[in-house]
C-alpha positions in Angstrom: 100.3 140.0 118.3 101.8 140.6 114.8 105.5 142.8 116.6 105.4 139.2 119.4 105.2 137.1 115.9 108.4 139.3 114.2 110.0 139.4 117.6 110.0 135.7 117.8 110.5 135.0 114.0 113.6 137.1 114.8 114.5 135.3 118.2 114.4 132.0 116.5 117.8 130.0 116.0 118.1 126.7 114.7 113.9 126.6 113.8 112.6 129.3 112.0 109.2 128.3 113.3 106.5 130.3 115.8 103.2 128.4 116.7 100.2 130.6 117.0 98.5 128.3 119.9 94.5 128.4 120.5 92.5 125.4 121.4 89.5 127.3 119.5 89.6 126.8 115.8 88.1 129.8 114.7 89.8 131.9 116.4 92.4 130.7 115.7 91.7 130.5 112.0 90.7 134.7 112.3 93.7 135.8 113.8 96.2 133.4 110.8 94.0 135.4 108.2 94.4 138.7 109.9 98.5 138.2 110.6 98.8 136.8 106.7 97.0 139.8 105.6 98.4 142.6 107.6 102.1 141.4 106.7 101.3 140.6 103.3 102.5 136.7 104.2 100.8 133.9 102.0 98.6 131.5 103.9 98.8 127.8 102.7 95.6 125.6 103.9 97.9 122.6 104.3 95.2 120.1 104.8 93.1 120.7 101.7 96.1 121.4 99.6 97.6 117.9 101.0 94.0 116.3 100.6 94.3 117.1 97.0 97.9 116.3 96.2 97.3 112.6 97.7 93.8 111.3 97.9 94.4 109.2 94.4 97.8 108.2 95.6 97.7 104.3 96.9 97.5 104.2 101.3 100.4 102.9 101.3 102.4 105.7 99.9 100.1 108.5 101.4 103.0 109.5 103.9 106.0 109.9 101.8 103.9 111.4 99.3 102.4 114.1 102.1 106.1 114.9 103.4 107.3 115.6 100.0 103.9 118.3 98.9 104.4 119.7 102.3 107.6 120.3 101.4 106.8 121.4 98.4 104.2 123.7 98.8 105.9 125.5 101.4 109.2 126.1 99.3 106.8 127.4 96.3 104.9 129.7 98.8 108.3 131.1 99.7 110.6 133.1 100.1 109.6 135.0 103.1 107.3 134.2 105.7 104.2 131.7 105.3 101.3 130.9 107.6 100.1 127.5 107.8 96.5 127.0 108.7 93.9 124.1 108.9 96.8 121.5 109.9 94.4 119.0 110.8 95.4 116.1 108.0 98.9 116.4 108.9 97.8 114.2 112.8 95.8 111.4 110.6 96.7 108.4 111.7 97.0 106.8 108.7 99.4 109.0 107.4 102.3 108.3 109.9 103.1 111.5 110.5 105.2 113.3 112.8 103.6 117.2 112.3 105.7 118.7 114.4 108.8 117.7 113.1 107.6 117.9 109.3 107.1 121.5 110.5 110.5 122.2 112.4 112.5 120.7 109.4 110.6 123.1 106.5 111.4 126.2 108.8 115.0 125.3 108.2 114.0 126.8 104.4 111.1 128.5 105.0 110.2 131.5 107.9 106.7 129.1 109.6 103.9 130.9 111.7 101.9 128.0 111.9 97.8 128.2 113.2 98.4 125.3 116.0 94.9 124.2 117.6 96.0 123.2 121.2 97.5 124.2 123.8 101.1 125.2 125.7 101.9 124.7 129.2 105.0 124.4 131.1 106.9 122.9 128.2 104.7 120.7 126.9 102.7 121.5 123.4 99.5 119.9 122.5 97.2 119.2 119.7 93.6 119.3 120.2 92.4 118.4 123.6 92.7 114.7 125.7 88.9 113.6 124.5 89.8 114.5 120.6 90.9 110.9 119.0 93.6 113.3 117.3 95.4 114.6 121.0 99.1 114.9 120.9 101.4 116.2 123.4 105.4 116.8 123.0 107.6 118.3 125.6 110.2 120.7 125.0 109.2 121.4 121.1 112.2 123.6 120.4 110.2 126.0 118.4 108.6 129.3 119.4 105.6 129.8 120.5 102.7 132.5 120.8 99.5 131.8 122.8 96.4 133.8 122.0 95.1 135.2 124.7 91.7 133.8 125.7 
């Protein structure tokens, strides 16, 4: 897993950004710690970091306020490669978000692996699965990708 993570982080043009894609989360979560830790690559827990950062911060400006820590966190975690893990907050509805493209536009600055729970077939990248009240899908998401194996 870790050379098909460099080889992709190499391969990448435009978006410096690989998605590690399980649909389990804790496998998922095992195998973020294990790449962050055997490349020496901080790991950011984007939604308890973003939790923090916003939670006082009126509903109202809970989005622009997310984009902007995001983008914040990710530039102070640099330079070099980070791994993003427990992405979860980033597809609350409240917040407005577009996590995908939050994440394409910080790899422009920052190197990405991103821990994505979902799945990739075909073209076509999800978040969860259909019966989660969180499911996403978006086709063609111009970043790499990595399945775990099952």
């Amino acid at each position: 897993m870790i050379e098909q993570i460099d080889m992709l982080l190499q391969r990448a043009t435009f978006y410096h950004c690989v998605l590690l894609v399980h649909s389990n989360v804790c496998r998922l979560q095992h195998h973020a710690q294990e790449l962050a830790r055997a490349k020496g690559w901080p790991i950011l827990s984007v939604g308890r970091l973003l939790a923090e950062a916003i939670l006082s911060i009126s509903p109202k400006q809970r989005s622009a306020e997310a984009q902007r820590v995001l983008r914040s966190l990710l530039s102070e975690a640099g330079p070099g490669t980070v791994v993003c893990a427990d992405i979860d907050l980033l597809f609350e509805p409240m917040l407005r978000l577009d996590p995908l493209r939050l994440l394409r536009e910080a790899s422009r600055e920052t190197d990405l692996v991103v821990a994505w729970p979902g799945s990739y077939c075909g073209s076509v990248l999800a978040y969860a699965v259909p019966e989660h009240s969180h499911y996403r899908t978006w086709r063609n998401p111009e970043v790499q990708v990595c399945l775990l194996e099952s």
